[in-house]
N, C-alpha and C positions, 0 to 999 in steps of 0.2 A: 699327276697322281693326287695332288691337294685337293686340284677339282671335282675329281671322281670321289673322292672322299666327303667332300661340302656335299656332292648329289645325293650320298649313300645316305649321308645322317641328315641331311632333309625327307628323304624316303622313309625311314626309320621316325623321325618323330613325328610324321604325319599320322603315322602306324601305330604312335603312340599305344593305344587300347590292345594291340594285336600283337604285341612283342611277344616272341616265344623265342625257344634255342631252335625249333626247324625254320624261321621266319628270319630269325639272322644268317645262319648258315646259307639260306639262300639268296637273301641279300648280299651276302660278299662273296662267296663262290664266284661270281663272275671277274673279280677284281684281281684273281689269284689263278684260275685254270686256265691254260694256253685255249684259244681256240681252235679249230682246223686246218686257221690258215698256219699258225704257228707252229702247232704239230708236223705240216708239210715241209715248211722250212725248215726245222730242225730233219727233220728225216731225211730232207738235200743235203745239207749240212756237212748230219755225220758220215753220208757215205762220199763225198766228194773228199774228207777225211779220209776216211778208210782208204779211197782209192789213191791219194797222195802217198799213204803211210808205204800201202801197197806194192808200189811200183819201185821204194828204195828198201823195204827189208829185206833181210839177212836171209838165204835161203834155207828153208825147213821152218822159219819163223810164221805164226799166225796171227792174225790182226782180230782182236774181237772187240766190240763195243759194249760199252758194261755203266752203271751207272744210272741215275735219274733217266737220263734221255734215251736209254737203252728201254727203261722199264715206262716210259712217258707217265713219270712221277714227279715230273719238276714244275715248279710253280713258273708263273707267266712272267717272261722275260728274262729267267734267269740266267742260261746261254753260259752253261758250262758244261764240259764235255769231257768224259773220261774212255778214253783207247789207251787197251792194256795190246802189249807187243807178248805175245807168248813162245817161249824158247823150249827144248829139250830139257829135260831135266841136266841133263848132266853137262850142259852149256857152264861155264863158269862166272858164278856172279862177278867175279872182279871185272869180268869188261861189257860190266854194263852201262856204267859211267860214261864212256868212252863211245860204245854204242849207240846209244840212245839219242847224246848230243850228235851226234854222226847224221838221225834216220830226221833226228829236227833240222839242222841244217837243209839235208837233202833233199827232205819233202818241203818243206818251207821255207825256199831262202832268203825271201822277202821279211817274215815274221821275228818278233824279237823271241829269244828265250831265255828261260833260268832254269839252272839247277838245281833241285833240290835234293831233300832226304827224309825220307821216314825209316822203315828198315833196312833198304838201300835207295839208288842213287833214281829219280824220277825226274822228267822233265816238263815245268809249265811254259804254254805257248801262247801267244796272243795272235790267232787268229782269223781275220774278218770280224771281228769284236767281241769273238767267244774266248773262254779262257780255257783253254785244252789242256789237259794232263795226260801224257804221255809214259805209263807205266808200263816199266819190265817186268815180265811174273813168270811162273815156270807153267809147262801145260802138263799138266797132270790129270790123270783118269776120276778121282777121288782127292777128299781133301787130306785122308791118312798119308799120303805120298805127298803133299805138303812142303817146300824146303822154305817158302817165307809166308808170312801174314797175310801179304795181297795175294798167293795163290787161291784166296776162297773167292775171290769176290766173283770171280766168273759162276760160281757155284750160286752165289747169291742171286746173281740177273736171273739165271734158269730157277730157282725155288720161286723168286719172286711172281716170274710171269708166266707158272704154273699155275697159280692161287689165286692171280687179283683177275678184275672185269673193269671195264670205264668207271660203272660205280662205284668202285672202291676205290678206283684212281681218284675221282674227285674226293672223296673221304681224305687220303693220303695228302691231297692237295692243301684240305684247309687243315688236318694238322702240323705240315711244317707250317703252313701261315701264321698259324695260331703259337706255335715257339717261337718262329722266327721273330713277330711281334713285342714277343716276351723274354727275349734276349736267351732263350734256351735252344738254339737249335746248332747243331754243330757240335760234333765229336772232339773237332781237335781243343789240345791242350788248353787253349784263352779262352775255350769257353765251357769245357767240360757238361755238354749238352748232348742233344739227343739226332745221332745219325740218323740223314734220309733211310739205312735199311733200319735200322729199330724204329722208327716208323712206319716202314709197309710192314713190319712184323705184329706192329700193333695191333694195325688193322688189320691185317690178316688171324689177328686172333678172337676180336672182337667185334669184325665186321662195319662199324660203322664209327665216326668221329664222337658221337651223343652217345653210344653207348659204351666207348672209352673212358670217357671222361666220366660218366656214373661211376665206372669201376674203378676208376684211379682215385676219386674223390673218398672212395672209404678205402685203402691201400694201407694196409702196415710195413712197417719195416719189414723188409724178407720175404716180399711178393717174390712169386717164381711160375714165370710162361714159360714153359714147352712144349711148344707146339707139336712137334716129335715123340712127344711120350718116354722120354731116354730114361726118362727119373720115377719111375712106375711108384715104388713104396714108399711110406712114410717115411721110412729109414732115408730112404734114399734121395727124398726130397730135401729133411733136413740137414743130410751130409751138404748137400749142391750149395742149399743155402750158407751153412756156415765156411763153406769154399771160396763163392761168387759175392757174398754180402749183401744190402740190404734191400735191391734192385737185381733180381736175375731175368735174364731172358733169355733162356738157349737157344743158340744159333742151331737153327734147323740142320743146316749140313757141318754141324762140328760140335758133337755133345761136351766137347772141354772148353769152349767157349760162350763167354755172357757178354753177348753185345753190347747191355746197358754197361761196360764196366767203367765207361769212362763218363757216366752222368756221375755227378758229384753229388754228396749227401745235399747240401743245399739246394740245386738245384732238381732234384728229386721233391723235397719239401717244397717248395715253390708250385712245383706243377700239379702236384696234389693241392694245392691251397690253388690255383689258380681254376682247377678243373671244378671244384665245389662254387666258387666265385661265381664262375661262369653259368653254372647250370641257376644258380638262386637269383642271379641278374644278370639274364643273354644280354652283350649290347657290343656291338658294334668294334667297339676301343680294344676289345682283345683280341683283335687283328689288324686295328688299323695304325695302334700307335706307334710311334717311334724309338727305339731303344734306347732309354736314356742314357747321356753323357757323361762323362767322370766326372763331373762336377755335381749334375743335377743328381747323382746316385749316393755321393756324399751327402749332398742336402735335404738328401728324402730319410737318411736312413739318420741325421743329424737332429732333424727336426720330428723322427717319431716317436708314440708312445714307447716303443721297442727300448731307445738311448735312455729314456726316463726311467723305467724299468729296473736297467741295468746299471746306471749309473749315480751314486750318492751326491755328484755335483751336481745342478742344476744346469749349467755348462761344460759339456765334453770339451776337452780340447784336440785338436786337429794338427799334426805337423805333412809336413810333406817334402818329400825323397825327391828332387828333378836328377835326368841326369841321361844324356845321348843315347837315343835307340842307337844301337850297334847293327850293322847290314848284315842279318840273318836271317833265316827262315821265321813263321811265325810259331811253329815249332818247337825248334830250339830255343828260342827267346824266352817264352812263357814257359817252356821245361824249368828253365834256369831262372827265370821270375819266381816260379813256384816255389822252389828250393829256397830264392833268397828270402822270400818273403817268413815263410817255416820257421828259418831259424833269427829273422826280424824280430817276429813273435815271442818266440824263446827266450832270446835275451831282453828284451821291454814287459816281458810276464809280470813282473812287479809293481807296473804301472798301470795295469789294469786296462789290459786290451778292449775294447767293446767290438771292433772293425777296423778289416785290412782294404781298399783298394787299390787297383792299380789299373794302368791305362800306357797303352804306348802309340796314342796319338799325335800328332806336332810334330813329329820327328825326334818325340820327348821317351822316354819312359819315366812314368810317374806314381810313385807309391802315396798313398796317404792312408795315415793312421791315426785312428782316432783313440782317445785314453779319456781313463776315469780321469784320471792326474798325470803330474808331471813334475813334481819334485816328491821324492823320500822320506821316510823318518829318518831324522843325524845318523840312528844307531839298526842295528841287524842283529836277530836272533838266527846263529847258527845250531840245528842242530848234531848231535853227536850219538855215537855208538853206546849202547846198552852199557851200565855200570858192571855188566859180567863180564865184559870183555876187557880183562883189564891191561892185554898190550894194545887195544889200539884204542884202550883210552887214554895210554901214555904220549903215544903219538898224535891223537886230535889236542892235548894237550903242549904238546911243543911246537905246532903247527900253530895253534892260537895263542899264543904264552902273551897276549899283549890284550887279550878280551877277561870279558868277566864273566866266570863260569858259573851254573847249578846243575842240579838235580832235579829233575818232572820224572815221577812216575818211572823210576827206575833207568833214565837217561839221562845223559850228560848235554848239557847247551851250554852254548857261548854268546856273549853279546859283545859286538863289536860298532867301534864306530865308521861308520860307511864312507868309504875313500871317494864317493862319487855319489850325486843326490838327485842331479838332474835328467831330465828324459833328453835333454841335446847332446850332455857329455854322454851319454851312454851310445848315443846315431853315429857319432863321430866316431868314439870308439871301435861301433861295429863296423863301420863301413872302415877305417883303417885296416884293423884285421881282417875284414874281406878281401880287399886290394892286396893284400900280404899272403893268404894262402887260398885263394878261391884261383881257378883257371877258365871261370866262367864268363864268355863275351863282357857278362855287366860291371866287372872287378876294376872297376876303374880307380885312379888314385885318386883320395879324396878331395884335392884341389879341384876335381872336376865334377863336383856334384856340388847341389844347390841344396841346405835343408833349412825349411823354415818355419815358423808357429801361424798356421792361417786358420788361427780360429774366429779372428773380427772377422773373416769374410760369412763365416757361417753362422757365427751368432744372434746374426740379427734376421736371420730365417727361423730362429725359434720361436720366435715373439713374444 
C-alpha cells in the first residue's frame, strides 16, 4: 500500500497545475474499489457461506446475506461478511445463544469463534480470512412487527439496492475511504462514527460524494434527511429535530429511527470542517492518511493553537490512567469506558479540563487527560441556599460550622479549607471509589492501575 500511495502523490504533483476535487477523486478511486475480479470472489465467498450455513440450520430458519457485500458497497480488500440466520417470530430469543454457537460449530468446524453481544447474543467467525458475522434476527414482513434492532437490517440491503447503480457505488466507496482516513467511520461505540448504511443513505440522497460534502460544508446543527418524506411540516420537522438532535437522518424503512444517532457531536463537527477542507484544497492525504495513534492525537491536539486558546498556562499538563484491557467485547469496553471517563470529568472539573483521551491498545487501556492545572486554591467557596429559606440555612450552617460564612446578593456562602489540593489525590481517590462501587469490567483495585504526570513527554512538542 506505501507503494501505491508514493505512485499516487507522484501522479498528483506532476499534476501539480490540474489539481481539482474530480481529478483527486479519480486518482484514488482505484486504490479503494474492489475490482471484478474481487467482486467475483466475494460473490463465491458469500454463497459457499450461505451454502455451509444452509445445510446445518434449524428448520423453517432462513439464511439471507445483508451488509457491504450484499450491497457491493465495501471498499477493496475489506473481507467482512454479515449472514443474518432469520427465525419465526415467535421462536424464542433465549436459545439463540446456544443456537447460533451450534450452526458455527456445524458449518465450520475448522474455524475459530466468539461470542458476542449487541442486543442479543451474535457470533464472529474467522473464515478463510474473512471475518463473518453470524446474526440471529427475527423474519418479519415490515419493520412495525420488529422484536429487535437487527430485524431492520434486511430492510436495509432491499432499500439500499433499490436506489443505488455501480455509480453511486463508487460514490459510497470513496466516502467510507474518505472517514475511514479520518478516523470517522464506524458506528460502534469507540468510535461514534458514520455507519456503512448512513453512508449509502447519504448518497443516495445527494447523489454524488462532491456534492455531499458541498452540502455538509454549510450544515447547521439540526440538519434533517428524509428521504421518505415522513416529516412533511415545519411543525413536524422541528418536533423530529428536537427528538433526534443535531444530526438526523431518518431511516427510510423505520420513521422513529435516526441513523446518524450514534455520530457524536464532535465527530459531526470534524466532518463538516473536514468536508470545507477538502473542497478549498483536494489533495490526496484525505484518503490516504493513517489514523493517528494515542500518542500522536495527544500531541496534535497538545501542541495546537486550540490548548493556547483555552488554556492560561502556557504549558497544559497531561496525566495518564494505564490499566489491563479486560477480555471483552469492543462494545462493552467503550460502553463502560464512556461512562468512566463522564464521571472522570466530573470529578477533575475544577482543574480545568481542556481533553479526554483514551486508547485500548497494547493490551492497555489508557486514559489521558490533559488540564489547565493541577493543584487548587488552599481554600473553596461553597455556595448556599437563598437568606429566605431560613431552615435550610440553619442546616447549610451546621453542615459547615467549621467555614467562614457571608452574604452575595441575598445568598449565603461558605469558604472552607480544601481537604485535598492535588489533581493525583483526587485520581486516586476516584479510581478507589470506583473499584468500591462500579461493577464495570474496568473497576479494578487501585494497586492495579498505573497513574502518572507525562507532561515532559509532550512538552517539548510545543516548542
Amino acid at each position: 500500500m506505501e507503494g501505491q500511495n508514493k505512485a499516487l502523490r507522484r501522479g498528483l504533483i506532476m499534476a501539480k497545475k490540474r489539481i481539482s476535487v474530480p481529478f483527486v477523486l479519480r486518482a484514488v478511486l482505484p486504490y479503494f474499489l474492489p475490482d471484478a475480479q474481487e467482486l467475483a470472489t466475494e460473490s463465491v465467498f458469500a454463497n459457499y457461506l450461505l451454502g455451509c450455513i444452509e445445510r446445518v440450520k434449524p428448520m423453517g430458519a432462513r439464511i439471507v446475506l445483508t451488509g457491504s457485500v450484499a450491497k457491493r458497497t465495501f471498499l477493496k480488500n475489506n473481507r467482512e461478511v454479515d449472514v443474518f440466520v432469520l427465525f419465526n417470530p415467535e421462536f424464542p430469543k433465549s436459545q439463540f445463544e446456544s443456537l447460533m454457537v451450534s450452526i458455527a460449530k456445524s458449518a465450520f468446524p475448522d474455524s475459530t469463534h466468539q461470542l458476542s453481544y449487541a442486543e442479543h447474543p451474535y457470533v464472529r467467525l474467522k473464515v478463510q480470512g474473512h471475518k463473518v458475522d453470524l446474526v440471529p434476527a427475527y423474519d418479519i414482513k415490515d419493520v412495525s412487527g420488529r422484536k429487535s434492532a437487527v430485524d431492520r437490517s434486511v430492510f436495509h440491503t432491499k432499500f439500499v439496492l433499490s436506489k443505488i447503480n455501480d455509480k453511486m457505488r463508487q460514490e459510497i466507496v470513496l466516502l467510507k475511504a474518505f472517514l475511514k482516513s479520518n478516523s470517522l467511520y464506524g458506528a460502534e461505540i469507540k468510535f461514534q462514527g458514520f455507519s456503512g448504511y448512513l453512508c449509502e443513505l447519504l448518497i443516495i440522497k445527494y447523489g454524488t460524494f462532491a456534492k455531499l460534502l458541498r452540502a455538509a460544508s454549510k450544515w447547521k446543527d439540526g440538519v434533517l434527511i428524509d428521504l421518505m418524506n415522513y416529516y412533511r411540516t415545519s411543525s413536524d420537522k422541528g418536533l423530529c429535530v428536537h427528538r433526534f438532535g443535531f444530526f438526523v437522518v431518518i431511516d427510510p424503512t423505520d420513521e422513529n429511527r435516526n441513523v446518524a444517532a450514534a455520530v457524536s457531536k464532535s465527530n459531526f463537527d470534524r466532518f463538516r470542517t473536514l468536508a470545507s477542507s477538502f473542497l478549498k484544497n483536494p489533495h490526496e492525504r484525505f484518503f490516504l492518511s493513517h489514523p493517528p495513534t494515542f500518542e500522536e492525537q495527544i500531541s496534535e491536539f497538545y501542541s495546537s493553537k486550540k490548548v493556547s486558546s483555552k488554556s492560561s498556562s502556557k504549558n497544559p499538563l497531561v496525566y495518564l490512567v494505564s490499566l489491563v484491557r479486560p477480555n471483552v467485547v469492543d462494545d462493552v469496553l467503550w460502553g463502560q469506558l464512556r461512562k468512566l471517563i463522564s464521571q472522570l470529568e466530573e470529578s477533575l472539573s475544577d482543574f480545568g479540563i481542556l481533553s479526554v483521551f483514551a486508547d485500548d491498545g497494547k493490551h492497555l487501556v489508557r486514559i489521558a487527560i490533559i488540564l489547565k492545572k493541577d493543584l487548587l486554591s488552599p481554600s473553596v467557596e461553597i455556595p448556599g441556599p437563598p437568606t429566605s429559606m431560613k431552615e435550610h440555612i440553619v442546616k447549610f450552617r451546621v453542615s459547615h460550622k467549621d467555614g467562614k460564612f457571608s452574604i452575595k446578593k441575598g445568598r449565603l456562602f461558605v469558604k472552607k479549607k480544601r481537604l485535598k489540593r492535588k489533581v493525583m489525590e483526587y485520581l486516586w481517590d476516584f479510581f478507589q471509589n470506583y473499584s468500591r462501587t462500579s461493577k464495570a469490567h474496568l473497576a479494578y483495585p487501585p494497586e492495579m492501575l498505573v497513574i502518572e504526570n507525562v507532561t515532559k513527554d509532550f512538552r517539548k512538542m510545543r516548542g
